[in-house]
C-alpha positions in Angstrom: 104.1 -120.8 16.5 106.2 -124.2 14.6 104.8 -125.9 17.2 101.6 -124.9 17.5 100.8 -125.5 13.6 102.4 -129.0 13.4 99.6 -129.9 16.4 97.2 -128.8 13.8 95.6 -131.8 11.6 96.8 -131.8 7.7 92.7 -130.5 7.6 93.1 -127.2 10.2 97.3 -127.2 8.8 95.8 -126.1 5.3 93.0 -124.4 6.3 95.5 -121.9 8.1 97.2 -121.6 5.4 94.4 -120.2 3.3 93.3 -118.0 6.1 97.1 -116.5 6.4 96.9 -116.3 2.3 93.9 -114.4 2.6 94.7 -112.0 5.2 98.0 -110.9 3.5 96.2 -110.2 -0.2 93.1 -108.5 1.8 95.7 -106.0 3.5 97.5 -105.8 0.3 94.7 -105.0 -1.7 93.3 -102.7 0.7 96.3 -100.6 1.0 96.3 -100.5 -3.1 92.8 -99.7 -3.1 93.3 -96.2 -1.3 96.4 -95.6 -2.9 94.4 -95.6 -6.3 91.6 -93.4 -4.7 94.3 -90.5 -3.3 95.6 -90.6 -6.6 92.8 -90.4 -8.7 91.6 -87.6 -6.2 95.0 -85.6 -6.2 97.4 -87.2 -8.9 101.3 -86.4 -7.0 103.0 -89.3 -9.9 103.4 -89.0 -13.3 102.0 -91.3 -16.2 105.0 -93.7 -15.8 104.0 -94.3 -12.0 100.4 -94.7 -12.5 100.7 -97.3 -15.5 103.0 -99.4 -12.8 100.2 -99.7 -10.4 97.6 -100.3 -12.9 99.5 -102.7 -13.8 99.9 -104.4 -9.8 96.4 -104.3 -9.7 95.9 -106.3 -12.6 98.7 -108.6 -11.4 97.1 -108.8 -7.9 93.5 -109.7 -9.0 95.0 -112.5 -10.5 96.4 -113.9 -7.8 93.0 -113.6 -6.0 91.5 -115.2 -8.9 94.1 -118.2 -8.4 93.9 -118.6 -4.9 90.2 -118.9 -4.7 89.8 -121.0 -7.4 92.1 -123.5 -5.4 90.3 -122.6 -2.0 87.3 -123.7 -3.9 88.5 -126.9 -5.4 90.0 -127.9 -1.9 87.1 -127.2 0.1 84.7 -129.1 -1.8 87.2 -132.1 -2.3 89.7 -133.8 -5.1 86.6 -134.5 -7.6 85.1 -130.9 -7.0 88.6 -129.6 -7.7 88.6 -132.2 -10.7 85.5 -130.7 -12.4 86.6 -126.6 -11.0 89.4 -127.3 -13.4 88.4 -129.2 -16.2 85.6 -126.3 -16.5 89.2 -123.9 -16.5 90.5 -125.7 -19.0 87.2 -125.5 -21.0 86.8 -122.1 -21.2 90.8 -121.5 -21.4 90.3 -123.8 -24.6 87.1 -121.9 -26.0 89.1 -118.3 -25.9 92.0 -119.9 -27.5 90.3 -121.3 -30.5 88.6 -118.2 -30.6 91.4 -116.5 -31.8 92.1 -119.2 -33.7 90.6 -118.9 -37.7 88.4 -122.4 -38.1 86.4 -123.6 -41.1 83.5 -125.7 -40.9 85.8 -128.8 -42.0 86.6 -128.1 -38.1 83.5 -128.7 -36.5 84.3 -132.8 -35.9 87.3 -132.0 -34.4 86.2 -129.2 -32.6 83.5 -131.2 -31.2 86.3 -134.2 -30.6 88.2 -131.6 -28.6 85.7 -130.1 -25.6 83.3 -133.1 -25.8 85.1 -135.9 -25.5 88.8 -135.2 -25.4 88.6 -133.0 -22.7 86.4 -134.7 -20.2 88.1 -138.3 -20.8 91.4 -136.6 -19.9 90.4 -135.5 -16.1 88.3 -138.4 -15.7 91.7 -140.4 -16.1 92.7 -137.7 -13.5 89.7 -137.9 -10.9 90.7 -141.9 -11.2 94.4 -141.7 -10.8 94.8 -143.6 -13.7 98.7 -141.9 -14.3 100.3 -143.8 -16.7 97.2 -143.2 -19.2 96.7 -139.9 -18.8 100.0 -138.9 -19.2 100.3 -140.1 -22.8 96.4 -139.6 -24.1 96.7 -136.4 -25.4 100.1 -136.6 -26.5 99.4 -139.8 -28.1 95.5 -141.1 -28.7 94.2 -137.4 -29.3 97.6 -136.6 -31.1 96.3 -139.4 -34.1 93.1 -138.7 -33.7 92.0 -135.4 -34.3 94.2 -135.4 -37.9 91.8 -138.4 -38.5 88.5 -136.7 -37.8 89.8 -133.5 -39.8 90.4 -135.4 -42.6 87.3 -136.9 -42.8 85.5 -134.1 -43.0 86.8 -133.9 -46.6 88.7 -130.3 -46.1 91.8 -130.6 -47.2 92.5 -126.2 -47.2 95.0 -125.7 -44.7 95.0 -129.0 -43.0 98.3 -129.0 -41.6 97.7 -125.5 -39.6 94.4 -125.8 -38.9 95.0 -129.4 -37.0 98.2 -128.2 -35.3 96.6 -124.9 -33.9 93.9 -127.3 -32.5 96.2 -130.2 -31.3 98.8 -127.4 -29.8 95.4 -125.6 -28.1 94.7 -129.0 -26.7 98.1 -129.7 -24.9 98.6 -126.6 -23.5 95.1 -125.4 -21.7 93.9 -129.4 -21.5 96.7 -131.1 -21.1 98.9 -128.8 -18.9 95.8 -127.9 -16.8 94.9 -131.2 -15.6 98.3 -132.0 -14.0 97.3 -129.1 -11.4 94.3 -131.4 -9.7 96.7 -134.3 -10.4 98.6 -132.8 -7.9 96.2 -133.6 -5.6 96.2 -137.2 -6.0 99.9 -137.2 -5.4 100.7 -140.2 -1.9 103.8 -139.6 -0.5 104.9 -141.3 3.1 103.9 -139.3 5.9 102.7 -136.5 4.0 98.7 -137.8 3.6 95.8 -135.1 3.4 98.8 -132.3 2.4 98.9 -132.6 -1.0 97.0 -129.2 -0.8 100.1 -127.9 -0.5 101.7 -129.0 -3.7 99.3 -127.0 -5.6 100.1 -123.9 -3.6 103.3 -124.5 -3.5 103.8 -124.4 -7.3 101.6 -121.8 -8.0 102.9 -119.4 -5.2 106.7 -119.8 -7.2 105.3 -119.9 -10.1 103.5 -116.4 -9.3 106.3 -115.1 -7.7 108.5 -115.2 -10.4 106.5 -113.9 -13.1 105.6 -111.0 -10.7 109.0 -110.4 -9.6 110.2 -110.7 -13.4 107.8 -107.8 -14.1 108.7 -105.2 -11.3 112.4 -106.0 -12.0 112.1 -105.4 -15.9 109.7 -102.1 -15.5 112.4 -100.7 -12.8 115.9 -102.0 -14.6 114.9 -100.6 -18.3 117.5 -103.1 -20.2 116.9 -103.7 -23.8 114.2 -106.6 -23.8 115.7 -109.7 -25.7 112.9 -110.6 -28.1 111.1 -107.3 -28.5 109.0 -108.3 -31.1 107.8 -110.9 -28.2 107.7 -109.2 -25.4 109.0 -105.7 -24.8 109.3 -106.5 -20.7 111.4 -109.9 -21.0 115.3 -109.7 -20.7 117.4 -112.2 -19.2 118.9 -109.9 -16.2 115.0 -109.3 -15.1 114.1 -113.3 -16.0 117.1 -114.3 -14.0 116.3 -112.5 -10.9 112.5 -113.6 -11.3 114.1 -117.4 -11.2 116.5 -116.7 -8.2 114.3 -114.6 -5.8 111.3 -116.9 -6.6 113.6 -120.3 -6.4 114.7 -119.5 -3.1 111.0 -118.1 -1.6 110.3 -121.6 -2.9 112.9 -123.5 -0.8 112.3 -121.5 2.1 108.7 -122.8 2.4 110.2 -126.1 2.0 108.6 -127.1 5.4 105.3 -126.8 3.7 106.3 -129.4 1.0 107.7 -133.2 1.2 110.9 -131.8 -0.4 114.1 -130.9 1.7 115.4 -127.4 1.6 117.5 -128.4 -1.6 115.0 -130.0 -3.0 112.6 -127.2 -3.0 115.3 -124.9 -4.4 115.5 -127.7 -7.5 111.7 -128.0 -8.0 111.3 -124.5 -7.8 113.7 -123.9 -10.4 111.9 -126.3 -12.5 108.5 -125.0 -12.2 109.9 -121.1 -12.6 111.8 -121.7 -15.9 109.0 -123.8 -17.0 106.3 -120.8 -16.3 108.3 -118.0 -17.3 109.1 -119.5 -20.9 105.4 -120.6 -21.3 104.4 -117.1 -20.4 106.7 -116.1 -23.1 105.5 -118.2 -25.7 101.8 -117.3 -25.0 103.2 -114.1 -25.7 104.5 -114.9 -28.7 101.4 -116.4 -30.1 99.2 -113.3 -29.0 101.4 -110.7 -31.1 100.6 -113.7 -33.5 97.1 -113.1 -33.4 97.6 -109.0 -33.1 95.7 -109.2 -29.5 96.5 -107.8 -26.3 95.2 -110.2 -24.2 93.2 -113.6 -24.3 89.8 -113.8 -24.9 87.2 -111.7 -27.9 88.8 -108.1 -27.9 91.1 -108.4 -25.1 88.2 -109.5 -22.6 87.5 -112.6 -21.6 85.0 -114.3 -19.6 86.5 -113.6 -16.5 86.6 -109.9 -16.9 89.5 -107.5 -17.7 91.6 -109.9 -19.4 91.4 -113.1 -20.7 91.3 -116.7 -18.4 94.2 -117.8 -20.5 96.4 -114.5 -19.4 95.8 -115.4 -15.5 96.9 -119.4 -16.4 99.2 -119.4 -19.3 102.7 -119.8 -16.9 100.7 -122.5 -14.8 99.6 -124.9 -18.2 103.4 -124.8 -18.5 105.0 -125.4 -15.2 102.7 -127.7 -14.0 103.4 -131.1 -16.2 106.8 -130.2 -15.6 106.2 -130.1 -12.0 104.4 -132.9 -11.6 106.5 -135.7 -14.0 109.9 -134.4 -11.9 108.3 -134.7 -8.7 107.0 -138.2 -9.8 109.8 -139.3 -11.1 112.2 -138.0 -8.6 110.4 -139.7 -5.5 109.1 -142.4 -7.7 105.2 -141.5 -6.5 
């Protein structure tokens, strides 16, 4: 079976990859399916039990969210995927301001933001331009949207309006478009792969929040930061990390990375999703919300776009600048 797949071009190597994706999650998601409909028919479990696999479900259409979204963006090509996740981080922006109080003062900025901000920073991506995109946000957009706030002669909460915009900006903007840049990535011997990468990080990435979850609903402990998160504790984050770190490094052969190396970048990329989960969750008890998006919905259904990419717009900078500095790509 090795064999056979490393006779397949990078092309076929990552198309089989999807299929294999596909085919587990469709027999997944079947068996869940009929497990729902016997127990909505004849209900055997208690509450407890049902909430769990309410909960799976939720957690499993966002995993087919993810992987077709990436299915998409490698099918059509690197600029296809470009634009797929530039309009992501769009509407991942739009719910988070949303929530976010603004005042007309705003409406420069606000405009500054989606209109310009936004698609300057994955055209810089689309054009591999790394070293400038990499410090636009943090630095051009950083100075400028202060600037354009303050010339709309609103002084009323300046300092919190512009930091809820700027912090918006780097986290669904900024941390998004590192994902296609993942797919400009060169390194020797690995050309037309870099499909991989993307899988690769979020497959970890989703592992461990999922794993986090099951752990901390089954374990009980006393969450850390309940006034966060009632399901985070560090025996049920620490598991997430290990079992996730080491699924990582054992599809290592997928990657450019040695076994060890995996393990490392996995570890990366999990602590890195796991905290930004945590600190999305933070802001939403902020906001007294549920979820993303107007009244817990958002536009891609049950709950909000940001819920299904909140771990991702964290691990994925980190990802990428270790990776790149690391193997100096």
């Amino acid at each position: 079976m090795n064999q056979f797949l490393r006779s397949l071009s990078p092309t076929q190597q990552v198309a089989a990859l999807f299929l294999i994706v596909f085919g587990l999650l469709f027999i997944v998601s079947t068996a869940v399916f009929f497990l729902s409909f016997k127990e909505r028919r004849n209900p055997v479990h208690d509450e407890s039990w049902q909430a769990e696999l309410a909960h799976f479900r939720a957690l499993l259409g966002t995993t087919w969210f993810m992987v077709i979204v990436f299915w998409i963006g490698w099918a059509l090509g690197e600029t296809v995927a470009t634009v797929l996740f530039a309009l992501i981080a769009f509407f991942a922006l739009r719910e988070f301001i949303t929530l976010s109080p603004t005042r007309r003062g705003d409406h420069r900025s606000l405009i500054l933001a989606f209109f310009v901000v936004l698609p300057i920073q994955f055209w810089l991506v689309a054009t591999a331009r790394f070293d400038l995109f990499t410090v636009f946000i943090p630095v051009y957009v950083f100075l400028a949207i202060p600037v354009a706030s303050a010339l709309a002669n609103d002084p009323s909460h300046f300092l919190e309006r512009n930091a809820k915009l700027q912090w918006g900006i780097m986290v669904c903007v900024y941390g998004m478009s590192h994902v296609p840049a993942l797919l400009l990535l060169t390194f020797p011997g690995y050309e037309g792969k870099s499909a991989f990468l993307v899988f690769f990080l979020v497959f970890v990435v989703q592992t461990s929040v999922l794993v986090q979850h099951l752990i901390s609903r089954r374990m009980q402990r006393t969450p850390f930061a309940p006034n966060v998160s009632r399901s985070f504790n560090w025996t049920s984050w620490g598991v997430g990390i290990v079992v996730a770190s080491l699924v990582g490094a054992l599809f290592s052969f997928i990657t450019p990375f040695k076994f060890g190396q995996a393990l490392a970048v996995s570890i990366i990329a999990c602590v890195a999703g796991s905290m930004g989960h945590l600190v999305m969750k933070a802001l939403k008890r902020d906001r007294g919300i549920p979820n993303w998006g107007q009244k817990g919905v958002g536009v891609t259904g049950a709950n909000g776009l940001l819920d299904r990419v909140d771990a991702l717009c964290f691990a994925a900078p980190i990802f990428f600048h270790s990776i790149r500095w690391y193997f100096n790509v």
